[in-house]
DSSP file (Angstrom, degrees, kcal/mol; ACC not computed):
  #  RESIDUE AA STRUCTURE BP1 BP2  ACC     N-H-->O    O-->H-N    N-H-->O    O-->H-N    TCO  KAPPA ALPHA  PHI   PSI    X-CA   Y-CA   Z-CA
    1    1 A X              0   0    0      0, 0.0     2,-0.5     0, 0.0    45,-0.1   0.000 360.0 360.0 360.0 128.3  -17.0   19.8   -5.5
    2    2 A X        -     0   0    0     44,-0.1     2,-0.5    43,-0.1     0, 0.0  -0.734 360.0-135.4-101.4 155.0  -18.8   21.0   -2.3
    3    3 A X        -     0   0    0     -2,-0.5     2,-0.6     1,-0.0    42,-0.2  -0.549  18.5-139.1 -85.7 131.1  -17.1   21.0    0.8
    4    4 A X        -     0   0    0     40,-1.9    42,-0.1    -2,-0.5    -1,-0.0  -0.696  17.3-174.4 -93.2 132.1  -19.3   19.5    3.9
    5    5 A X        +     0   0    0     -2,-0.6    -1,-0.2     2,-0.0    39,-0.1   0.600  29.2 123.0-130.2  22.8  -19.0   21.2    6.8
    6    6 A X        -     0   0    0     37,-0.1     2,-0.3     1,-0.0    44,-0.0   0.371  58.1-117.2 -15.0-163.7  -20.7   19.7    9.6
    7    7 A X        -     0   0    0      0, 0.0     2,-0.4     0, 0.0    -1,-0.0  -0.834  37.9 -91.7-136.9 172.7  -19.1   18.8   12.5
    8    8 A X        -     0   0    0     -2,-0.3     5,-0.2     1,-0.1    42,-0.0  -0.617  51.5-109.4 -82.8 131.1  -18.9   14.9   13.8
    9    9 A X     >  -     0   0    0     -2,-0.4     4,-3.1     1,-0.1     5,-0.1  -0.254  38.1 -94.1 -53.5 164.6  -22.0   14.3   16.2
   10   10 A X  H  > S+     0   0    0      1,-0.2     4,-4.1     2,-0.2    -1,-0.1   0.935 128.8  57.1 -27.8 -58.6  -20.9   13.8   20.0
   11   11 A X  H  > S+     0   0    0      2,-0.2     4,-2.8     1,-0.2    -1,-0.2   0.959 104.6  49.8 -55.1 -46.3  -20.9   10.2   19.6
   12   12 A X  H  > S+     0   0    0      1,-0.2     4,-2.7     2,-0.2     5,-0.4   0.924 117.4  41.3 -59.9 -32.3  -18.2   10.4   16.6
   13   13 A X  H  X S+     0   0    0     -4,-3.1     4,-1.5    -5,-0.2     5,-0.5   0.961 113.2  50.8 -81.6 -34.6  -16.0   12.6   18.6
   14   14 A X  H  X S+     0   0    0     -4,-4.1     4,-2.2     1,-0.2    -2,-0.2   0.894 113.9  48.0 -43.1 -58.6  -16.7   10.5   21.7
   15   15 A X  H  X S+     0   0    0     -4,-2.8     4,-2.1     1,-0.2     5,-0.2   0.790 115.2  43.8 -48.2 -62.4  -15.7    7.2   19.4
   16   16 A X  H >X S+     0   0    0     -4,-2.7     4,-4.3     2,-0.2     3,-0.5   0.993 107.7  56.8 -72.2 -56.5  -12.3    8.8   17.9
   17   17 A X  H >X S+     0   0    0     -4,-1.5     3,-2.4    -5,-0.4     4,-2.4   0.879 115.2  46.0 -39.2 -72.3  -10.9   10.4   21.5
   18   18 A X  H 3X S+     0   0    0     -4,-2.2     4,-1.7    -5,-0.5    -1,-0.3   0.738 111.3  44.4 -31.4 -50.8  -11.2    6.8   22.5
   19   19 A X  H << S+     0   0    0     -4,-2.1    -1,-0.3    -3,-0.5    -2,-0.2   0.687 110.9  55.0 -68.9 -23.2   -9.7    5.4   19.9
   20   20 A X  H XX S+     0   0    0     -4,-4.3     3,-1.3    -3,-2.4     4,-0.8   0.954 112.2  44.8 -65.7 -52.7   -7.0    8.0   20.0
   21   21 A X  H >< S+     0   0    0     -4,-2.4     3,-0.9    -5,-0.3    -2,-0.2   0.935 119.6  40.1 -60.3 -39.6   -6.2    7.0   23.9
   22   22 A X  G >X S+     0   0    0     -4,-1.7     4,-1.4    -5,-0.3     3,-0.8   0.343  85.8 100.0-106.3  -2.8   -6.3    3.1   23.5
   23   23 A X  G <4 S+     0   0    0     -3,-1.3     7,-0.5     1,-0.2    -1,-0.3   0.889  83.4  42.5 -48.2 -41.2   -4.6    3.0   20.4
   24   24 A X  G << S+     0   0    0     -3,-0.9    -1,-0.2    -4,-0.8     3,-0.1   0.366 109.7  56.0 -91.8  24.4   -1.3    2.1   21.7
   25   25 A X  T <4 S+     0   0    0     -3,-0.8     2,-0.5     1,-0.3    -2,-0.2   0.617 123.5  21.2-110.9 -86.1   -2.5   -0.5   24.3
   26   26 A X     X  -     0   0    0     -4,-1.4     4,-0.6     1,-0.1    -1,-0.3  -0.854  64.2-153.6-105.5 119.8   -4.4   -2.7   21.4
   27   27 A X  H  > S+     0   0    0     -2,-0.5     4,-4.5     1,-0.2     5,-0.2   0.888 102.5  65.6 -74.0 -47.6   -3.2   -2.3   17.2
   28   28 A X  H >4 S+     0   0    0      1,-0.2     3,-0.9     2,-0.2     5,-0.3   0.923 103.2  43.8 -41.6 -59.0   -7.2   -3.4   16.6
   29   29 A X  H >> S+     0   0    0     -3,-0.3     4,-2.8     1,-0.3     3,-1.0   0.753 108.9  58.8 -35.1 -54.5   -8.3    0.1   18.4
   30   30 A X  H 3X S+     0   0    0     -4,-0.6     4,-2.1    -7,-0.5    -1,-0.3   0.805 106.3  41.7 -39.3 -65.5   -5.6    1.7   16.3
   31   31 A X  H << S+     0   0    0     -4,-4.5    -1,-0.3    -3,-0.9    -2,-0.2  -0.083 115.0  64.1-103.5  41.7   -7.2    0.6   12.4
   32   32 A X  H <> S+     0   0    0     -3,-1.0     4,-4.3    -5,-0.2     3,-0.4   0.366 103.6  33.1 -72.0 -62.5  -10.1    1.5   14.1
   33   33 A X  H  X S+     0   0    0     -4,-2.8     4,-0.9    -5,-0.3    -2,-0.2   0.891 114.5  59.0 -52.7 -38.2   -9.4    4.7   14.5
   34   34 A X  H  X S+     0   0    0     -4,-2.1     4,-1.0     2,-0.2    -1,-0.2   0.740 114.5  40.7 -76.7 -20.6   -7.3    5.0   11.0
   35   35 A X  H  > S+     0   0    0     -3,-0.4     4,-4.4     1,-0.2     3,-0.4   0.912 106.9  59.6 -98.3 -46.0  -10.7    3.9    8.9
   36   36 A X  H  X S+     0   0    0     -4,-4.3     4,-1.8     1,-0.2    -1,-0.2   0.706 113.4  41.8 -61.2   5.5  -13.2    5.9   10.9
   37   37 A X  H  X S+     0   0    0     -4,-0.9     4,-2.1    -5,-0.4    -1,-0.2   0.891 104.4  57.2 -98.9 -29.7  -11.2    8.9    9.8
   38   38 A X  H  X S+     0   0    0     -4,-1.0     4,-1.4    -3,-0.4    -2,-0.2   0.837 103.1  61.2  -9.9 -66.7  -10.7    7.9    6.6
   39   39 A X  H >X S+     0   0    0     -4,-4.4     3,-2.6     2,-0.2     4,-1.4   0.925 106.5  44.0 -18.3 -78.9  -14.5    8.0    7.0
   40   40 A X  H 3X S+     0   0    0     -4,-1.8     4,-4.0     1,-0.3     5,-0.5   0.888 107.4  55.7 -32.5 -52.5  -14.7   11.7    7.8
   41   41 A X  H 3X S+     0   0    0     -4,-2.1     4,-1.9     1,-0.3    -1,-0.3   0.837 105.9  48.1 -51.1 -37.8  -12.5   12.7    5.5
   42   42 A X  H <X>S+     0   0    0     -3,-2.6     5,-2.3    -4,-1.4     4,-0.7   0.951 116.1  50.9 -84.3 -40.1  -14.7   11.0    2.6
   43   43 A X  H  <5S+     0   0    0     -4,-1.4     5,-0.2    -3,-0.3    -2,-0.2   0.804 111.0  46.4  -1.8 -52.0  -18.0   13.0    4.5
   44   44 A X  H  <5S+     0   0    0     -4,-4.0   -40,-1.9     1,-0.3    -2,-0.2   0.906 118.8  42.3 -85.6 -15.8  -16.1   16.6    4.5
   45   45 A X  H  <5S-     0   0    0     -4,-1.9    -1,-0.3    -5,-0.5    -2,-0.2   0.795 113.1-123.4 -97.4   5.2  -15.2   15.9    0.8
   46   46 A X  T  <5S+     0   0    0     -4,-0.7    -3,-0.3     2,-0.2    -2,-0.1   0.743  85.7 107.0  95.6  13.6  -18.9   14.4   -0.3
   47   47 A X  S   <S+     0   0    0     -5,-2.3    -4,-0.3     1,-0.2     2,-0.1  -0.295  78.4  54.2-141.3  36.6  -18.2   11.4   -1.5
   48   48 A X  S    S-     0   0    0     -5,-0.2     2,-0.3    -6,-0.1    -2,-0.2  -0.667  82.4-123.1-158.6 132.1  -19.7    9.9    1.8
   49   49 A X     >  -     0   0    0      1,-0.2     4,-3.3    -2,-0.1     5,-0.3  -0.346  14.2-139.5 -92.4 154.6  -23.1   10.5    3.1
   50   50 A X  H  >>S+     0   0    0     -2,-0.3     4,-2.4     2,-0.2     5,-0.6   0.986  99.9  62.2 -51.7 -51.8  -22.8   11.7    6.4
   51   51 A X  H >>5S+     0   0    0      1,-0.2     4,-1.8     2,-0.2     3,-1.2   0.701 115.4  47.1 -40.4 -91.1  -26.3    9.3    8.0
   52   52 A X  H 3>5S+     0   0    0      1,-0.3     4,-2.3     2,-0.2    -1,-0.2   0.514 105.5  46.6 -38.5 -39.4  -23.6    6.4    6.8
   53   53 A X  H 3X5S+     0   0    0     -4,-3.3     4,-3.0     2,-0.2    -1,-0.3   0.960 116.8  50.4 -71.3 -44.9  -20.9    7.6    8.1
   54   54 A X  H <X5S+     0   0    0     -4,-2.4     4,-1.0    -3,-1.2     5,-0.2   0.996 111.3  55.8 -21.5 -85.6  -23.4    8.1   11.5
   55   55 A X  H  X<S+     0   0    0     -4,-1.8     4,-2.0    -5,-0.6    -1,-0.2   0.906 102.8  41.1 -10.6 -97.5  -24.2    5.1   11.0
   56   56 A X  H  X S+     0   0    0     -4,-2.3     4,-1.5     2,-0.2    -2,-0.3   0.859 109.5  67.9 -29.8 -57.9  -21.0    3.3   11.1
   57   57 A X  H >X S+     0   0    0     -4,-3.0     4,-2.5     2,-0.2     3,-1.4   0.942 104.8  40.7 -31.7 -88.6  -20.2    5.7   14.1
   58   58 A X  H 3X S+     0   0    0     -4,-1.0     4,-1.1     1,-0.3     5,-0.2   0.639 106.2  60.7 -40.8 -61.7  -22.8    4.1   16.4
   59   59 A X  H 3X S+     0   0    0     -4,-2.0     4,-2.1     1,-0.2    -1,-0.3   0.800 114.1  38.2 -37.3 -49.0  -22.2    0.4   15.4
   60   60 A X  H <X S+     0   0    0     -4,-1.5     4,-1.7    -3,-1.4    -2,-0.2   0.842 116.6  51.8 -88.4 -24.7  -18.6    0.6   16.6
   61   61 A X  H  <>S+     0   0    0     -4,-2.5     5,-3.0    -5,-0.3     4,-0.3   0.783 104.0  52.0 -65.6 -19.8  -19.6    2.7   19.4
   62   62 A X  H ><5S+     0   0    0     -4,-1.1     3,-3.8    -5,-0.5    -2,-0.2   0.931 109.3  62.3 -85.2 -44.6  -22.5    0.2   20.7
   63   63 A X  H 3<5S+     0   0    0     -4,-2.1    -1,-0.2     1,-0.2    -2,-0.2   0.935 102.5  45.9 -38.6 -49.2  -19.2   -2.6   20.5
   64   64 A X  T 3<5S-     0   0    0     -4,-1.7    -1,-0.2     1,-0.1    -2,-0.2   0.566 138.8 -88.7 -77.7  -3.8  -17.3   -0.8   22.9
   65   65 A X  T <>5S-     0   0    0     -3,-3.8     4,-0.6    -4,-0.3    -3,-0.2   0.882  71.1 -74.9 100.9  32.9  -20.4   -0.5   25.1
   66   66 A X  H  >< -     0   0    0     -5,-3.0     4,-0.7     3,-0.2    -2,-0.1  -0.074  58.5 -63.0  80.3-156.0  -22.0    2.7   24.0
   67   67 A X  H  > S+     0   0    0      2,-0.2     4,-3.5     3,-0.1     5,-0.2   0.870 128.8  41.9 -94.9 -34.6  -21.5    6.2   24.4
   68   68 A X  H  > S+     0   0    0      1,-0.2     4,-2.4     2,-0.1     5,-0.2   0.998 115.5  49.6 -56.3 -55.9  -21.7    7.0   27.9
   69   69 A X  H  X S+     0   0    0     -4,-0.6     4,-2.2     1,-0.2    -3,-0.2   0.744 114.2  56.1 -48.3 -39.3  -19.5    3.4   29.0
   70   70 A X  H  < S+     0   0    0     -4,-0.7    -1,-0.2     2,-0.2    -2,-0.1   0.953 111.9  40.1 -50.9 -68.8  -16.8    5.2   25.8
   71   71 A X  H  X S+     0   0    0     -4,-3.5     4,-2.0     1,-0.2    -2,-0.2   0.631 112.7  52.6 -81.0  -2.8  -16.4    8.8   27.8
   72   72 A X  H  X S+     0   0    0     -4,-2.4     4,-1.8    -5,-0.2    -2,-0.2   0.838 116.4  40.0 -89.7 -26.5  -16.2    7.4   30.9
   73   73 A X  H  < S+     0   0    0     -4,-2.2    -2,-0.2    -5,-0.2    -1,-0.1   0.288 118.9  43.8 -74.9  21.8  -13.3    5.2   29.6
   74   74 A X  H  > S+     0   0    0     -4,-0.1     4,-1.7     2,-0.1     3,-0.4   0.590 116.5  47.7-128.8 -56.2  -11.9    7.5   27.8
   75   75 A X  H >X S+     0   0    0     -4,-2.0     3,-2.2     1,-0.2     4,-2.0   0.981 111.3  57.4 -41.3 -53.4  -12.4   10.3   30.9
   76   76 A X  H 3X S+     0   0    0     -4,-1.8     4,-1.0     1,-0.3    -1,-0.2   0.621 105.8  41.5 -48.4 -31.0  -11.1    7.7   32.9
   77   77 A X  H 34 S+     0   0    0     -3,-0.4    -1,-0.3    -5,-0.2    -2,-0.1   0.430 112.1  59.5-109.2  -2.4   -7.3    7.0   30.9
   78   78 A X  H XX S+     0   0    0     -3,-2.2     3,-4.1    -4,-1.7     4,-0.9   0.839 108.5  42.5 -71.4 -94.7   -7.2   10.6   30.7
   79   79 A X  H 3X S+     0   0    0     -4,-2.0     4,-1.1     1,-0.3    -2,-0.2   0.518 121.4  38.3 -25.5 -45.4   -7.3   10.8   34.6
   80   80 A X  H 3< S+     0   0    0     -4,-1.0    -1,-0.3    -5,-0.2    -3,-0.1   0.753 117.9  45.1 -85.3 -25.9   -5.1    8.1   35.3
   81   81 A X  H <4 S+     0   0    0     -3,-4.1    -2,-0.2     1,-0.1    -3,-0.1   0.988 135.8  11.2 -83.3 -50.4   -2.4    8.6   32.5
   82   82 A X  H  < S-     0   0    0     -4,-0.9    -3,-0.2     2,-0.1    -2,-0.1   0.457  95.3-121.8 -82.8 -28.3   -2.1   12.9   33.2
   83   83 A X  S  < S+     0   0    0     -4,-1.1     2,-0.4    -5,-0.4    -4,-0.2   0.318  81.2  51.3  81.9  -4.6   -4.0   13.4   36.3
   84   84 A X  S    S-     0   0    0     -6,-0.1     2,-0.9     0, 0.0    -2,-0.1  -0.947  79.3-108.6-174.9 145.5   -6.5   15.7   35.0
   85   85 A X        +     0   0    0     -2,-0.4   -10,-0.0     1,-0.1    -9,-0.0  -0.661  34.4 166.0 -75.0  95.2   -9.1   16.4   32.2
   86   86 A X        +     0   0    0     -2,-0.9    -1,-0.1     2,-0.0     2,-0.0   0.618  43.1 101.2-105.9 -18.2   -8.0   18.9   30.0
   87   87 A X        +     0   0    0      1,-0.0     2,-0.3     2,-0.0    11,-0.1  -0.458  55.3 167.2 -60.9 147.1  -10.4   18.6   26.8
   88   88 A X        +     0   0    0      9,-0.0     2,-0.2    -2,-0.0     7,-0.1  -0.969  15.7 110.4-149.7 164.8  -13.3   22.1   27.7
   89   89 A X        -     0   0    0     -2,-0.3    -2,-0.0     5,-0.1     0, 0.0  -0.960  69.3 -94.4 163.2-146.7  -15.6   23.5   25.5
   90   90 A X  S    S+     0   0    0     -2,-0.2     2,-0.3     5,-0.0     3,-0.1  -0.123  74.2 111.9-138.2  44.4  -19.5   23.7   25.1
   91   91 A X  S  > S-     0   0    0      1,-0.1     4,-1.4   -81,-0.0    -2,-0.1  -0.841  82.3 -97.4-104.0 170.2  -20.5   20.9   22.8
   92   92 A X  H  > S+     0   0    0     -2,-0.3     4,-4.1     1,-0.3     3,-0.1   0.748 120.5  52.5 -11.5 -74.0  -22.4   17.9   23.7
   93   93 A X  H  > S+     0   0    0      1,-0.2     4,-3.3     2,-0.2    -1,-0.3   0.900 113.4  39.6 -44.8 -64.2  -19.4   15.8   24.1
   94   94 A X  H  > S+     0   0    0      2,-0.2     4,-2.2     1,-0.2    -1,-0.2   0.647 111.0  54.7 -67.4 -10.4  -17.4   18.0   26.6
   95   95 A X  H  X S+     0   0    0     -4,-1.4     4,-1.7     2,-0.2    -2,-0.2   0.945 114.4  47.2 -72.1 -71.4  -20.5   19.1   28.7
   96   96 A X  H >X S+     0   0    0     -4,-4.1     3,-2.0     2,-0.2     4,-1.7   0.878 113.4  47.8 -35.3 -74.2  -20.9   15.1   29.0
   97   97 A X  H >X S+     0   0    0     -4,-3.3     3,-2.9     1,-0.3     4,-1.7   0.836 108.5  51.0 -28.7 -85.1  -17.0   14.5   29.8
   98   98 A X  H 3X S+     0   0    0     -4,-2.2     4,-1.8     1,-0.3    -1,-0.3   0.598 104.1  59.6 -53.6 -22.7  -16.8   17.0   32.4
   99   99 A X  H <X S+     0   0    0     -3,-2.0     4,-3.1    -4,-1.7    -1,-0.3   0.916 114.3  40.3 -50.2 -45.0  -20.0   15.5   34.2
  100  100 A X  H <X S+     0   0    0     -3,-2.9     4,-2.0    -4,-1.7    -2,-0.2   0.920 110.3  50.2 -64.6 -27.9  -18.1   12.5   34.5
  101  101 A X  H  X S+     0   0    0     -4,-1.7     4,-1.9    -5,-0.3    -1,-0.2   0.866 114.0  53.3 -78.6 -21.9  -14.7   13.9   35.3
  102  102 A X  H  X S+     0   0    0     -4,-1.8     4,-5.1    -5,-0.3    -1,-0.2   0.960 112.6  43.4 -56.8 -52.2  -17.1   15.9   38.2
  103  103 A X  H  X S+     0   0    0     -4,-3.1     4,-2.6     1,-0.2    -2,-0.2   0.886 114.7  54.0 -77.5 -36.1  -18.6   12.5   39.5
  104  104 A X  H  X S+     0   0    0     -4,-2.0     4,-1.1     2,-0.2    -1,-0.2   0.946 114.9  33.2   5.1 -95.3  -15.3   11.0   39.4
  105  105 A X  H  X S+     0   0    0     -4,-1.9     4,-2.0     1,-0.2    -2,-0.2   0.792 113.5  62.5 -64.4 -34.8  -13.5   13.2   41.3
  106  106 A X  H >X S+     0   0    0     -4,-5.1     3,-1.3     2,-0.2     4,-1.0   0.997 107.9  44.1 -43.5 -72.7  -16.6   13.8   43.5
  107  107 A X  H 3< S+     0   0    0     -4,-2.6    -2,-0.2     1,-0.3    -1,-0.2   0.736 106.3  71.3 -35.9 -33.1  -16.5   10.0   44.6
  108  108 A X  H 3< S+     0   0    0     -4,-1.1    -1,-0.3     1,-0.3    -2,-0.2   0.848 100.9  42.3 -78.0 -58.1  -12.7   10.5   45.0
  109  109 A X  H <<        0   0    0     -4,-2.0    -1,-0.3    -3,-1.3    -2,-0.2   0.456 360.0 360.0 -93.7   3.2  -13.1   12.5   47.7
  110  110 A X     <        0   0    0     -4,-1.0    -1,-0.2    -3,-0.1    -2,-0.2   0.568 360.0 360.0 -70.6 360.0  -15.7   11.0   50.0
């Protein structure tokens, strides 16, 4: 068996962070989150092709009102629940996040 090792596009990690914060507010959010991992997991082991799982990704992402409207709610229940943005890194996703948590906090202080 080969092992895939891609990584999940922006969007997929944007999609799970969400689903991780809002899981305990709504159960739906929750066996969201439990089948799109499910997903990966059938991706990293081959037995899903990744474009489907992509696929899939997007469709549930464009429900919740895309990718940006996802990491700004997602920055956004971070902010409110902790006070402060903690996720860093250089991919996609976290270069995106931290713009928001910038404009955020920017507005915050005008």
């Amino acid at each position: 068996m080969h092992k895939n090792t891609n990584k999940p596009t922006p969007e997929a990690k944007a999609l799970s962070l969400f689903l991780m914060a809002y899981k305990t507010k709504n159960p739906l959010f929750k066996e969201h989150a439990k089948r799109i991992n499910r997903q990966w997991d059938l991706v990293k082991a081959g037995e899903l092709k990744q474009k489907d799982y992509n696929k899939e990704v997007l469709t549930l992402l464009n429900s919740f009102g895309g990718y940006q409207e996802v990491i700004e709610k997602t920055v956004r229940y971070y902010l409110k629940k902790t006070g402060e943005w903690n996720l860093k890194g250089n991919d996609q996703y976290c270069i995106d996040a931290q713009k928001i948590v910038d404009r955020i906090k920017s507005s915050e202080n005008q």
